[in-house]
C-alpha positions in Angstrom: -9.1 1.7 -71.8 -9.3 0.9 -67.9 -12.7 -0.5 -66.7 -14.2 0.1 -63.4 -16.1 -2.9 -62.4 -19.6 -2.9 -60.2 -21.8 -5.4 -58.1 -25.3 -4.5 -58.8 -29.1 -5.8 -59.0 -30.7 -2.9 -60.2 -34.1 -3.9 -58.7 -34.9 -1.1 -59.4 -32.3 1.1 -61.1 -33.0 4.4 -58.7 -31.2 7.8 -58.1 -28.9 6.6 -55.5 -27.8 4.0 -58.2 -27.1 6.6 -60.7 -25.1 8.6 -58.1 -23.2 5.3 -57.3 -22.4 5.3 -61.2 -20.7 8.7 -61.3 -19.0 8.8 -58.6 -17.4 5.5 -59.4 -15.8 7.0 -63.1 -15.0 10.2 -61.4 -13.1 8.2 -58.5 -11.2 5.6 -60.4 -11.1 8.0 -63.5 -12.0 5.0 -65.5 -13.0 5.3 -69.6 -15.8 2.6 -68.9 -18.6 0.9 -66.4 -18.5 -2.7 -66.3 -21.8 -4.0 -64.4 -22.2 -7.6 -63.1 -25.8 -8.1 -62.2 -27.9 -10.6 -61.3 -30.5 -12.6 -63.5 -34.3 -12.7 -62.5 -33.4 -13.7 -58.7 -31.6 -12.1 -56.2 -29.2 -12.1 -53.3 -32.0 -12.4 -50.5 -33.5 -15.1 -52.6 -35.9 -13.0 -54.0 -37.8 -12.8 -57.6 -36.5 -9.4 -59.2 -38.9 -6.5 -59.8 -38.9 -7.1 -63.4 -36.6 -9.3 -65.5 -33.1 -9.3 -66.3 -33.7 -7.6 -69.6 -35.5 -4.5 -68.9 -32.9 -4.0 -66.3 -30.3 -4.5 -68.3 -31.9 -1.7 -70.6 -32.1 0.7 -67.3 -28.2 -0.1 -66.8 -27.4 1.0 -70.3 -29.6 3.6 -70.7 -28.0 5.1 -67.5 -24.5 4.9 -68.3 -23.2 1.4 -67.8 -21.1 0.1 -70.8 -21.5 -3.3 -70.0 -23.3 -6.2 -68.5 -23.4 -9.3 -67.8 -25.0 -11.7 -65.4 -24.0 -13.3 -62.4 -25.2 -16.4 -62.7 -27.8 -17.7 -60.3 -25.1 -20.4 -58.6 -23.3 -17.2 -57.0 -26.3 -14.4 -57.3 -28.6 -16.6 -54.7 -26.2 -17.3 -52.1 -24.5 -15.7 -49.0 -22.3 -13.0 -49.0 -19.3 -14.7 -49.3 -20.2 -16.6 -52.1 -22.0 -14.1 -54.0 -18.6 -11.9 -53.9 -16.6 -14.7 -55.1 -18.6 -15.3 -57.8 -18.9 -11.2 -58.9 -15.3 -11.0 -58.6 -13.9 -13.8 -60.4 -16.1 -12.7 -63.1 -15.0 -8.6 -62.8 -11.7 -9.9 -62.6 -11.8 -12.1 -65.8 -13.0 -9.3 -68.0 -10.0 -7.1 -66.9 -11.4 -4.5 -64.8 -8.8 -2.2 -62.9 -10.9 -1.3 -60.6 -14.1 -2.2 -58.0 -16.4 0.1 -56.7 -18.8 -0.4 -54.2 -21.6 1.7 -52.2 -21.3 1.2 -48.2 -22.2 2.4 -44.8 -18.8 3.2 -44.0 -17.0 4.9 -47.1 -13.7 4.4 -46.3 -11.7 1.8 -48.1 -8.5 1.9 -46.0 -11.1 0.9 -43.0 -12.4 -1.8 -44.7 -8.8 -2.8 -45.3 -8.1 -2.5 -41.7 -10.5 -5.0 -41.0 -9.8 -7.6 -43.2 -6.3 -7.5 -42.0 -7.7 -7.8 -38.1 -10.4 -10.7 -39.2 -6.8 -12.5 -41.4 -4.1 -12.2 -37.9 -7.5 -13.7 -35.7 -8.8 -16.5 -38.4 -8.7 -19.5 -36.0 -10.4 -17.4 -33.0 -12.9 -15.7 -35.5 -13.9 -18.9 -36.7 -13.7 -20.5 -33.5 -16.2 -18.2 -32.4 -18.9 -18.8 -35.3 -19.0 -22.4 -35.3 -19.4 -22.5 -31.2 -22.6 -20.1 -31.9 -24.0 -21.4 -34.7 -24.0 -24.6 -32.1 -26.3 -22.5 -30.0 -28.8 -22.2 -32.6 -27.7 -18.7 -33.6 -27.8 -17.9 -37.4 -24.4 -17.2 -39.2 -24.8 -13.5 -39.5 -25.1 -12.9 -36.3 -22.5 -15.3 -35.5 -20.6 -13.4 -37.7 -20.7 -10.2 -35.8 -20.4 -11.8 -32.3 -17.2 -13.0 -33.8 -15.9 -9.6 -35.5 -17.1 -8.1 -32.0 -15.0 -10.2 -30.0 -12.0 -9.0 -31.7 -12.1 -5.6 -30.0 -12.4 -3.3 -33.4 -11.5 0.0 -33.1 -12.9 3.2 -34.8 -10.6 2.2 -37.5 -12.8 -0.5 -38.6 -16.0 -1.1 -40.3 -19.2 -1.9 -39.0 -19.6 -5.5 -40.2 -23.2 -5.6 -39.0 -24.4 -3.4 -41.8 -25.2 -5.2 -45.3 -23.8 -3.3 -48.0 -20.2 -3.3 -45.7 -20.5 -7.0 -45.5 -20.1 -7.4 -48.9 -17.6 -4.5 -49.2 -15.6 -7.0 -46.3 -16.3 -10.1 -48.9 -15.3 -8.2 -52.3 -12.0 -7.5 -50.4 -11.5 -10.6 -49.1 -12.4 -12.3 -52.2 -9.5 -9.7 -54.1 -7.2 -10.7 -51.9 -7.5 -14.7 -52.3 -7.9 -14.1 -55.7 -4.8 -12.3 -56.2 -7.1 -10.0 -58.5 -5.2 -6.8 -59.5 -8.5 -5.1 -59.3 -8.1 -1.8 -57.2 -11.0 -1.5 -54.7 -12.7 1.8 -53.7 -16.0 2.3 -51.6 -18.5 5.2 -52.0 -20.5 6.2 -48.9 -24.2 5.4 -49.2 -26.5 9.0 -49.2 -30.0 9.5 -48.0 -30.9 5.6 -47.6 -30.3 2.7 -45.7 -30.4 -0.7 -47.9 -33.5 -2.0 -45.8 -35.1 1.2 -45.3 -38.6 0.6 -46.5 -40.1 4.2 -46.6 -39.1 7.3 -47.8 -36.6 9.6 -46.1 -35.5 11.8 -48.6 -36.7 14.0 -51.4 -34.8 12.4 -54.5 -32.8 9.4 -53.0 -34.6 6.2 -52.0 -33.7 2.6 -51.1 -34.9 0.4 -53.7 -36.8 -1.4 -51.1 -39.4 1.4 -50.4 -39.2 1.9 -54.4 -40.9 -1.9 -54.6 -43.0 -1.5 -51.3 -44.2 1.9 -52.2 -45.3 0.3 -55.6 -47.1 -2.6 -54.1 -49.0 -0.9 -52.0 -50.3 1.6 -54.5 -51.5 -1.1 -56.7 -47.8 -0.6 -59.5 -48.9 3.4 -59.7 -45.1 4.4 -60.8 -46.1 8.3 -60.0 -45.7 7.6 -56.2 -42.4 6.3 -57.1 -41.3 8.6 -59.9 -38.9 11.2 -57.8 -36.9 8.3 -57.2 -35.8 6.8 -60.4 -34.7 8.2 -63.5 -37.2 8.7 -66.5 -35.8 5.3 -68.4 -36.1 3.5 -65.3 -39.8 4.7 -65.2 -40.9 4.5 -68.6 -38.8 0.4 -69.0 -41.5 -0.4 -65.5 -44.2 1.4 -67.4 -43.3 -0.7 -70.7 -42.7 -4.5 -68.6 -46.4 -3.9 -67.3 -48.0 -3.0 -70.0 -46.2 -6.5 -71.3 -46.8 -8.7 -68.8 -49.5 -7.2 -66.8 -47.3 -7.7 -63.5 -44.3 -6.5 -61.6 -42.7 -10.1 -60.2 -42.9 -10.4 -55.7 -42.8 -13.7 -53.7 -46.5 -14.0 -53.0 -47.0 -15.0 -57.1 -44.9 -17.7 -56.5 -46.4 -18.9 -53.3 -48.8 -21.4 -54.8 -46.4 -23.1 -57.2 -44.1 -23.4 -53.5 -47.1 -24.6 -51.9 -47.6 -27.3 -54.6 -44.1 -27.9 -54.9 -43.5 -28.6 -51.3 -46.6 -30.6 -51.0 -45.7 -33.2 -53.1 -42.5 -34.2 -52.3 -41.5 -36.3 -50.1 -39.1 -35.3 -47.0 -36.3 -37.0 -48.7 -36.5 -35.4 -51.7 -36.7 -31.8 -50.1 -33.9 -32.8 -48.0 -31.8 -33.1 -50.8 -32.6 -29.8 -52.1 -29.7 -26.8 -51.6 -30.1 -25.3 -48.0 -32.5 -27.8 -46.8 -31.0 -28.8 -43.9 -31.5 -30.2 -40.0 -34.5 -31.1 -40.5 -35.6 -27.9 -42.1 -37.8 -30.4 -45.1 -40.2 -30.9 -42.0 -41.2 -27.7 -40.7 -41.8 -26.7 -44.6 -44.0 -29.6 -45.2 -46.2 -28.7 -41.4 -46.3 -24.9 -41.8 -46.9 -24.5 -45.5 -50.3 -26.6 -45.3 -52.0 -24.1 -43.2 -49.9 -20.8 -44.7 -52.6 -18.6 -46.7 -49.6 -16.4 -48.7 -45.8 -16.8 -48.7 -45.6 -13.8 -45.6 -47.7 -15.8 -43.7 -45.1 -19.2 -44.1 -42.0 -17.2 -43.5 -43.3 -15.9 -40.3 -44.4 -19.3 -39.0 -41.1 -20.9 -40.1 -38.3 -17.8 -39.1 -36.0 -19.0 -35.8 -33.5 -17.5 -34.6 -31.3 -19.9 -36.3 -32.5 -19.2 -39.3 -33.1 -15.8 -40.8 -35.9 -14.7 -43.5 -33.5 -14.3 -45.8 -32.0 -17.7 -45.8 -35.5 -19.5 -45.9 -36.2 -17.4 -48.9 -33.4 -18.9 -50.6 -34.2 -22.2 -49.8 -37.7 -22.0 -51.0 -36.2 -20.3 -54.2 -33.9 -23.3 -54.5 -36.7 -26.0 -54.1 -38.9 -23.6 -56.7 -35.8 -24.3 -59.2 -34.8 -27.5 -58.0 -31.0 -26.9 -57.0 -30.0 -29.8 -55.2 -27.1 -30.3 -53.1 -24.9 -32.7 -55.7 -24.9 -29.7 -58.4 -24.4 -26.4 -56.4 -21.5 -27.3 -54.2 -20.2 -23.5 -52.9 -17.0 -25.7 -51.0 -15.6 -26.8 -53.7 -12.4 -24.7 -55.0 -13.6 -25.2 -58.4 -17.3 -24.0 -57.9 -15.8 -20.5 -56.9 -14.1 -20.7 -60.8 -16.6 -19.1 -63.0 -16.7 -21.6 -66.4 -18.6 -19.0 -68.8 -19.7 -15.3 -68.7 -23.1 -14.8 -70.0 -23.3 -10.9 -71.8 -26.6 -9.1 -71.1 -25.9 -5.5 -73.3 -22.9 -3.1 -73.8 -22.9 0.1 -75.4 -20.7 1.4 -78.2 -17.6 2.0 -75.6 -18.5 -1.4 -74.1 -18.7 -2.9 -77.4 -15.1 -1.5 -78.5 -13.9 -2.6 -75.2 -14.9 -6.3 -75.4 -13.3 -6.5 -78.5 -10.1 -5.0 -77.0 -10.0 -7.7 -74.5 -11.9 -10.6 -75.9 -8.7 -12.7 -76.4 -7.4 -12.4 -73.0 -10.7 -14.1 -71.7 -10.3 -17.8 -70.8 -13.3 -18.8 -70.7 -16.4 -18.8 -72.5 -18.3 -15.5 -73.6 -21.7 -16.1 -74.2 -23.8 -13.8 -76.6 -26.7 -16.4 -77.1 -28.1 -19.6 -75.0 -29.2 -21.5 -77.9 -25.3 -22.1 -79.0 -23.6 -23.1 -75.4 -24.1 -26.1 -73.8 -22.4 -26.7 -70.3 -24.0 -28.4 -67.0 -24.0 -25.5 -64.6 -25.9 -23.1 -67.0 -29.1 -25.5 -66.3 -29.7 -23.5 -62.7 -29.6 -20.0 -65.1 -32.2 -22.0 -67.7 -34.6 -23.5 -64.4 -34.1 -19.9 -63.1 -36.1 -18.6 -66.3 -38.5 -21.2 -66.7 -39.4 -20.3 -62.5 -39.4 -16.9 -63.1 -41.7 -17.2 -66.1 -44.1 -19.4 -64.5 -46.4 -16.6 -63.0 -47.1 -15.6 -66.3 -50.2 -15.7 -68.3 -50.0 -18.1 -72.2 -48.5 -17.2 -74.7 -46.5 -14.8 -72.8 -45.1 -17.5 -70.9 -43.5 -19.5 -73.7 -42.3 -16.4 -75.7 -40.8 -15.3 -72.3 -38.9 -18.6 -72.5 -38.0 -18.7 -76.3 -36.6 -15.1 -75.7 -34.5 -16.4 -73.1 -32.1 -19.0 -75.6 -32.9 -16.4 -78.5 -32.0 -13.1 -77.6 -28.8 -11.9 -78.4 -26.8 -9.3 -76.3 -28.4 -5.9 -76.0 -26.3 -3.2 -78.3 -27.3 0.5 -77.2 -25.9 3.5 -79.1 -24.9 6.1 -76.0 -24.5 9.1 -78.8 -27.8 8.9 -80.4 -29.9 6.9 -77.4 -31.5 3.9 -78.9 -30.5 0.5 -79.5 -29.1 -0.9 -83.0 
C-alpha cells in the first residue's frame, strides 16, 4: 500500500479540507491518507477550536486513515520548524507521497524556487539578518530577501502562508533526503486569513471560528461550511464541556502567570527575548482581555503571531534549555504519538510497524521520555479553562485513552 501523507490542524475540519482530502488520493493515486496534526495548540500559537480528540474523530470520519500528532515542540513554532518536524514524522511512517494546499498550485514552481533561494543562500541570508537588525520581523525579512532575488513568474509567492510552508515541506524533503514525492493542490474559494465568508460552501476555517464566536457557538451560521460529522463532533464537545477553546479564556491564567514571575524567570522562557519579559510584565497590568495585550505589545519587529507563541510557551512553561529548534538532533523526532486509524490505517501500520525506528505510542500512561513533558504541560494548559470534574477527567483521558479505531465500512468506532 502507498500512503499519501498530509500537514493538517483541522481547526475546524471544513469543506475546503475535505476537498483537500480527495484531491490528494486522486493525485498521487495513493491506497491511504496519513494525517499529521497538531495537538490542542497550534501553529500561530493558538488554543485549538476543540481538542485533539474530537478532531481526530472529524479526520476519520472524513476519510483519513491515520493520525497522529505533531508534537507541541514542532506544532508551535515557525514555519521552518513546524515542517521539519511534520516531515521527519511523514517520512518515518513511510509515506510516498506529500500533499499540500497552496496559493500557487504548481509544484514544479515551488521547486523552482527552492532551487533559486539554494544557488543565493549566503545573499538570501545575508539579507535577513541585516533587516532583522533594523527591527523588522523575520517574515518580512524573509520576503525582502526572496524579493531581492529577482523571481520570475516561475516562482511562488513566498509572502502567502500556506506557500511558505509548501517552500519549508520542500526544503525540509530535500535536506532530509526523504523519498517522499511532493504535490501541491491550489487553494479554492478561501484565503487562509480570510475572516468572512466569500463563498457559498467553501470557507476558511478562520471565519468558521470567528463566525461562531460572534454568534454566541450557534453552529447553524456555520453549518454550509463543514461536513455533518464535523458539526455534530462541535455540537457533542459543547454539550461536554460547555465551551469551544479561544485565547481570551486563557488570558487570566497569562495575566497571573506573567505577574508573578520575575523578569529573569520569563526571560528564560522560549521566545522571550531582547527584553521582550519587560514589555509583558508593563502592558499586561493594565490589559482588560488578551486582544487588548497583543495590541499594546505588537511592533513591527515582532508580529501577533509570534507573541502568541510566546505567551503560549510561558502558559506551558517551555523554557529555552528544553526546546532548543538549533540543535540537529531536536529536528529528529524520538517518538510518534497515534491519535486514530481506520481499518485500512490499521492494516497499514501493521504492514510497516517494523520498519519504524522509533517509538510508536498507542497510550501515555506506558512511555516515559523527557520531551513528551511539553505534550503533557500542553494538556494540563489546555484543560485549565475547564470547569471540576471535567478538568481532571479531561486530564486522566489524556495518559488513558488508547488510539482511536473507526470502522470506514460500517461508520462507527470499535
Amino acid at each position: 500500500m502507498k500512503a499519501v501523507g498530509v500537514v493538517v490542524e483541522y481547526n475546524p475540519f471544513h469543506n475546503g479540507h475535505e476537498y483537500h482530502l480527495r484531491q490528494s488520493k486522486s493525485q498521487t493515486g495513493a491506497d491511504l491518507v496519513v494525517a499529521v496534526m497538531s495537538g490542542n495548540f497550534l501553529q500561530r500559537g493558538e488554543p485549538a477550536l476543540v481538542s485533539k480528540w474530537s478532531r481526530t474523530k472529524m479526520a476519520l470520519e472524513n476519510g483519513i486513515d491515520l493520525v497522529v500528532e505533531l508534537p507541541y515542540e514542532y506544532a508551535t513554532q515557525k514555519a521552518e520548524t513546524f515542517s521539519n518536524g511534520a516531515i521527519a514524522i511523514l517520512d518515518k511512517l513511510k509515506c510516498s507521497y506529500l500533499c499540500f494546499g497552496s496559493e500557487h498550485g504548481s509544484i514544479q514552481s515551488f521547486n523552482n524556487t527552492l532551487n533559486l533561494i539554494q544557488k543565493n543562500s549566503k545573499r538570501f541570508n545575508e539579507i535577513i539578518r541585516t533587516e532583522m537588525k533594523k527591527g523588522i520581523s523575520y517574515p518580512m525579512a524573509t520576503s525582502l530577501a526572496y524579493h531581492s532575488l529577482n523571481p520570475e513568474s516561475a516562482y511562488i509567492n513566498l509572502s502567502t502562508p500556506n506557500n511558505i510552508l509548501g517552500f519549508h515541506y520542500l526544503k525540509a524533503i530535500d535536506e532530509q533526503n526523504s523519498k517522499m514525492q511532493p504535490h501541491t493542490i491550489q487553494r479554492t474559494s478561501a484565503n487562509y486569513h480570510d475572516e468572512d465568508f466569500t463563498s457559498s460552501t467553501i470557507a476558511s476555517a478562520t471565519s468558521i471560528r470567528k463566525a461562531l464566536f460572534e454568534q454566541n457557538r450557534n453552529l447553524f451560521i456555520v453549518q454550509d461550511y463543514i461536513p455533518h460529522t464535523t458539526f455534530k463532533e462541535l455540537e457533542k464537545y459543547i454539550e461536554t464541556y460547555g465551551q469551544l477553546h479561544r485565547w481570551e479564556d486563557y488570558f487570566n491564567l497569562l495575566k497571573y502567570k506573567v505577574l508573578t514571575s520575575s523578569h529573569e524567570e520569563l526571560s528564560n522562557i522560549y521566545e522571550i527575548e531582547e527584553g521582550l519579559e519587560y514589555r509583558f510584565k508593563r502592558e499586561i497590568i493594565g490589559a482588560t482581555s488578551f486582544n487588548e495585550f497583543m495590541e499594546n505589545v505588537k511592533t513591527k519587529r515582532y508580529t501577533r503571531t509570534r507573541l502568541q507563541r510566546a505567551c503560549l510557551h510561558i502558559l506551558t512553561n517551555s523554557r529555552k534549555s528544553v526546546i532548543k529548534p538549533d540543535d540537529n538532533d531536536w529536528n529528529k523526532p524520538t517518538y510518534i504519538r497515534l491519535l486514530g486509524m481506520s481499518k485500512i490505517g490499521q492494516s497499514y501500520l501493521r504492514s510497516i510497524k517494523k520498519e519504524i525506528d522509533i517509538p510508536l505510542i498507542s497510550k501515555l500512561s506506558s512511555f516515559n521520555q523527557n520531551r513528551i513533558q511539553l505534550d503533557i504541560n500542553a494538556t494540563y494548559t489546555y484543560s485549565m479553562v475547564l470547569p471540576e470534574a471535567i478538568r481532571s477527567q479531561f486530564i486522566k483521558e489524556e495518559f488513558s485513552t488508547p488510539p482511536l479505531r473507526y470502522d470506514e465500512d460500517k461508520e462507527k468506532y470499535l
